[in-house]
Each structure stands twice: as structure tokens, then as C-alpha cells.
C-alpha positions as CSV (number, residue, x, y, z in Angstrom):
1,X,-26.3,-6.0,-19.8
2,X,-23.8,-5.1,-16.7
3,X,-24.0,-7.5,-14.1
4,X,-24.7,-5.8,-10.5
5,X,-21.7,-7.3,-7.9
6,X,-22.6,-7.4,-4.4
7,X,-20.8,-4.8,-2.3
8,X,-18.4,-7.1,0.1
9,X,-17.4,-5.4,3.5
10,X,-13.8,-5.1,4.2
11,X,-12.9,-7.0,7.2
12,X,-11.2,-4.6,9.4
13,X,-7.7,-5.3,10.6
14,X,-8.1,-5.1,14.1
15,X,-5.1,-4.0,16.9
16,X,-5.5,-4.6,20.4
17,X,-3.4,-1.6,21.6
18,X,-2.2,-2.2,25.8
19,X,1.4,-0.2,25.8
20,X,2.0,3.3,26.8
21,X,5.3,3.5,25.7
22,X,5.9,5.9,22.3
23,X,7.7,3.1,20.6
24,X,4.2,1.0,20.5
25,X,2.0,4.0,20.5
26,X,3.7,5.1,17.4
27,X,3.9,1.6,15.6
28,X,-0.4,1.7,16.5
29,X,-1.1,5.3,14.6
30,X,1.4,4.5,12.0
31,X,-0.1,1.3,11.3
32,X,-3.7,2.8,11.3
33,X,-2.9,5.4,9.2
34,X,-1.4,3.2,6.6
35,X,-3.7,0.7,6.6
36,X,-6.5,3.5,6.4
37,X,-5.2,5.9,3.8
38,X,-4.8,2.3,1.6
39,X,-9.0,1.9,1.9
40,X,-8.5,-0.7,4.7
41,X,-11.1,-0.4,7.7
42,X,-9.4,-0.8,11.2
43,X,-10.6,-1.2,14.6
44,X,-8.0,0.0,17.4
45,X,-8.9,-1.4,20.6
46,X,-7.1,0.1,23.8
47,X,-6.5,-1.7,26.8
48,X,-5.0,-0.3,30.2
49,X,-1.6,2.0,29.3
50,X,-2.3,2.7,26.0
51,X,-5.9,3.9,26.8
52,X,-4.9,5.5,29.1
53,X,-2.5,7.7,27.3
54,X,-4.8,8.5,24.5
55,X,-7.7,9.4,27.1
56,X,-5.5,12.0,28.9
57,X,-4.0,13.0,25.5
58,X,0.0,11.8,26.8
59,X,-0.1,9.9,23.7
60,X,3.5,12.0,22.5
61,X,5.5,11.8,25.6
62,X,9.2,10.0,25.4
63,X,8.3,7.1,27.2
64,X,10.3,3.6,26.2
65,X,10.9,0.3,27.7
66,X,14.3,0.1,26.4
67,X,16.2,-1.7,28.6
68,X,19.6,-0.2,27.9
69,X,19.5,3.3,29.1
70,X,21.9,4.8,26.3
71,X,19.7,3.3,23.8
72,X,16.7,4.9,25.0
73,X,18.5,8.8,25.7
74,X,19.7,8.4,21.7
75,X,16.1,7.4,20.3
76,X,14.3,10.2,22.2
77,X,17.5,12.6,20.6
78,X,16.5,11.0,17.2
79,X,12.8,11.4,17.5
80,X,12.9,14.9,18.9
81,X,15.5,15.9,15.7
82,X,13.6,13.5,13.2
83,X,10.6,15.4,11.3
84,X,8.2,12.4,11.7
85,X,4.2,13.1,13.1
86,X,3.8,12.1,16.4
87,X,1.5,9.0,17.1
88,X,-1.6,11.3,18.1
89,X,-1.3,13.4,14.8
90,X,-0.8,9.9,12.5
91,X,-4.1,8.6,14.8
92,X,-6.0,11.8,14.7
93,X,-5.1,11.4,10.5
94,X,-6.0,7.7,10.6
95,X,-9.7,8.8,12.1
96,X,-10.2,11.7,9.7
97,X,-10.4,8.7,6.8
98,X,-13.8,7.6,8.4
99,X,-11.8,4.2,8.2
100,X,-10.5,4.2,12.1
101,X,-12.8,3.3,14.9
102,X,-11.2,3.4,18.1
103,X,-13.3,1.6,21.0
104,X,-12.0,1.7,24.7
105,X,-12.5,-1.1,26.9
106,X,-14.7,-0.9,29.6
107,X,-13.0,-2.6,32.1
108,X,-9.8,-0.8,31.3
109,X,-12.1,2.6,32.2
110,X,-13.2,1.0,35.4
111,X,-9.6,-0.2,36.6
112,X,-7.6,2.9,36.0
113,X,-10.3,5.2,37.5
114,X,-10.5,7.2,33.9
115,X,-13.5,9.7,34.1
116,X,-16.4,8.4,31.6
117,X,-17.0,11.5,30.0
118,X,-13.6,12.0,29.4
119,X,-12.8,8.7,27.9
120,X,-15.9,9.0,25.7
121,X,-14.6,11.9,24.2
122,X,-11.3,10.5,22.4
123,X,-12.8,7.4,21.5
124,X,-15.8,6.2,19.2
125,X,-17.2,3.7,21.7
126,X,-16.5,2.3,25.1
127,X,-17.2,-1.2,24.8
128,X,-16.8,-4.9,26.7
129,X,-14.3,-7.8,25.8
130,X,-17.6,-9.7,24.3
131,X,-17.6,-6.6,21.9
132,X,-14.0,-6.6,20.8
133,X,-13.7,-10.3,20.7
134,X,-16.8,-10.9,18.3
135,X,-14.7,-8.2,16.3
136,X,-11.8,-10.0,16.5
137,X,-13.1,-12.9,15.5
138,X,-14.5,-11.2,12.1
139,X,-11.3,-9.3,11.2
140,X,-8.9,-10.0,8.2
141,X,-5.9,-9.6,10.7
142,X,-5.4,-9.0,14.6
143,X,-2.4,-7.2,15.3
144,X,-1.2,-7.2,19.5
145,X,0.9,-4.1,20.2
């Protein structure tokens, strides 16, 4: 007689994403993607910059907070030669698991003017810090980038 197992819920590994630079939007996708493609659920949750990047799809653009200037003009010359996806296509691969949900906070949407509609479009839900904390709260990990 086979004993029936309850189905347990992964707990999602949650990232609160606030950067627009390609260093952190990269290290985001590539996260999501790997922890997605392993079977692990993950919850991306955008803040300011880094919403606002994926809303107005300027998720790719060479933008770094390097602080040495000749560091930054020789790691966009690496990542221009390098044959690497680009943070949207790793996020865009992430979300095709079914494993990614991306929620936008609301705020965010309300302080940088972002059209609703728009917003809506590139993300599964547009939600308030209650929302995101309770996940947060629930996850197996929280990751800041």
C-alpha cells in the first residue's frame, strides 16, 4: 500500500530588485533564471530604478555605478564582445518556466510617474509593500539587489 505524501509548496526565493544599473539588473535575471530552471519558485520585486527600467524595456543599456571610469569603459567593451544574454532575455527565460513572478510596487509606479497600463504590461501584478512584505516574510531566501 503506497503512502500518499502531501504536496509541500516551495517557498519562493524572493529579490527585492531597486538598481538600474546592468551590473545588478543582470545579477537579478541571472539569478532568476537559475534558480527557476533548478524548479525553485521566485518572486522578483522592483522598486524605483530597476522598475523602472524593466517597464520602459531599458533593461540592456550599459549603465554602471563603477566608480573608476576605466573600469567601467573596459566592462561595457567586455560585455558588448562577451556572448552572454542580456538581463531582459535571461528574465524574459526566467518567466517562460512559469516559476518567475514579477510584481511592481505601487508606490514605485506612483513616484516615477510610470503609466499604469504600461507597467502592468511587463509585470504579473502591481502590488503594495503589505503584499511584498507578507511574501517576504514566507520566502526560503530574500536576496537585496
Amino acid at each position: 500500500m503506497s503512502q500518499d505524501r502531501p504536496t509541500q509548496k516551495k517557498k519562493p526565493l524572493v529579490i527585492f530588485a531597486h538598481s538600474d544599473g546592468f551590473d545588478r539588473l543582470y545579477q537579478m535575471s541571472s539569478i532568476a533564471l537559475t534558480s527557476a530552471a533548478n524548479g525553485h519558485p521566485v518572486v522578483i520585486a522592483l522598486f524605483f530604478w530597476a522598475l523602472r527600467a524593466v517597464a520602459r524595456g531599458k533593461m540592456d543599456e550599459l549603465r554602471f555605478s563603477a566608480l573608476d571610469p576605466e573600469a567601467q569603459r573596459e566592462t561595457e567593451r567586455r560585455v558588448r564582445s562577451a556572448n552572454n544574454p542580456l538581463p531582459s532575455e535571461m528574465l524574459s527565460m526566467a518567466r517562460e518556466t512559469g516559476m518567475v513572478r514579477l510584481l511592481a510596487c505601487s508606490a514605485s509606479v506612483q513616484y516615477l510617474g510610470l503609466e499604469l497600463e504600461e507597467t502592468a504590461s511587463k509585470v504579473d501584478e502591481i502590488v503594495g509593500m503589505a503584499t511584498i512584505l507578507r511574501l517576504a516574510q514566507d520566502a526560503a531566501e530574500v536576496i537585496y539587489i
